[in-house]
N, C-alpha and C positions, 0 to 999 in steps of 0.2 A: 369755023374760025375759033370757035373759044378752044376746041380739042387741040388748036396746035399753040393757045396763050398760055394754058394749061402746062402742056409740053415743054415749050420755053421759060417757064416758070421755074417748074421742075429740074433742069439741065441748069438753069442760073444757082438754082441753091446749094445744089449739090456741089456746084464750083465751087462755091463761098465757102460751104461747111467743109468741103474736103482741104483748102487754102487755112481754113482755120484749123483744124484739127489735126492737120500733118504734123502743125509746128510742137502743137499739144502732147500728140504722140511721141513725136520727137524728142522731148524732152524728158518723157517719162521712162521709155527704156533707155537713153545715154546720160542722164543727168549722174555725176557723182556727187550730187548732196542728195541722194535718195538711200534708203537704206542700201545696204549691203548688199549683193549677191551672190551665193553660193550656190554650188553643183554639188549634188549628192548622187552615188551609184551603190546597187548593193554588189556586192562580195567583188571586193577591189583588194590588192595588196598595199601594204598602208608602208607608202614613199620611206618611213623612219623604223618602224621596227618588223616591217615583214609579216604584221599578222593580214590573214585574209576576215576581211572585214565592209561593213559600210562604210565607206568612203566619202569623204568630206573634201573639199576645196572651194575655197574664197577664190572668189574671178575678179569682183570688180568692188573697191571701195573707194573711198576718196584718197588718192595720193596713191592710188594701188589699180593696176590693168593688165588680168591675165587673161583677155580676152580671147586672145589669139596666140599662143601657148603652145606650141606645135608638142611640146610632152609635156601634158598635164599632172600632175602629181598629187596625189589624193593619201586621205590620210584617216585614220582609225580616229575615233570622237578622239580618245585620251591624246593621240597626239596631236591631233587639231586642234585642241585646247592649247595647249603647249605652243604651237607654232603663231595660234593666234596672240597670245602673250608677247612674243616674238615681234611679230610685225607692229604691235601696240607699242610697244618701247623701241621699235623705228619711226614714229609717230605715224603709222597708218590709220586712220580713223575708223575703227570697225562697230562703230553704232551709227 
C-alpha cells in the first residue's frame, strides 16, 4: 500500500511541476522582452555585399520576428553592424 501512495505521490508532482513549469518555459523562449536572438552560420554569402563569410542574422527582438522567414538573409559582421543600426533608427530594440 505505501508503494502505490508513493506512486501517486509521484505522478501528482510531477503534474504540478509540469503545469508550473510549462508556463515558465513558455515564457522564456517567446518572451520579446528577453534579450535578442541571433542565428549565426559559418561560411554564408553576406545578403549586402557578396563576401563569403560568418553569417549573422537577428530573428527575433522586440518590435522585430523573423522567426519564420521562409528566405533568411544573413549577413557578414561589417554588414550586420550596419543593418543593425538600421533596424535601431526603425525603433527595433536590439538590447
Amino acid at each position: 500500500m505505501q508503494d502505490f501512495n508513493i506512486t501517486v505521490s509521484t505522478i501528482i508532482a510531477n503534474l504540478v511541476g509540469g503545469l508550473i513549469f510549462f508556463w515558465v518555459d513558455r515564457f522564456i523562449f517567446t518572451s520579446p522582452y528577453l534579450a535578442p536572438q541571433w542565428e549565426i552560420r559559418e561560411k554564408v554569402q553576406c545578403a549586402d555585399c557578396g563576401d563569403i563569410a560568418k553569417g549573422f542574422r537577428l530573428v527575433r527582438a522586440r518590435n522585430y520576428d523573423r522567426t519564420r522567414d521562409p528566405k533568411p538573409e544573413f549577413r557578414c559582421e561589417k554588414c550586420s553592424e550596419r543593418k543593425l543600426q538600421e533596424l535601431k533608427l526603425r525603433g527595433v530594440r536590439t538590447e
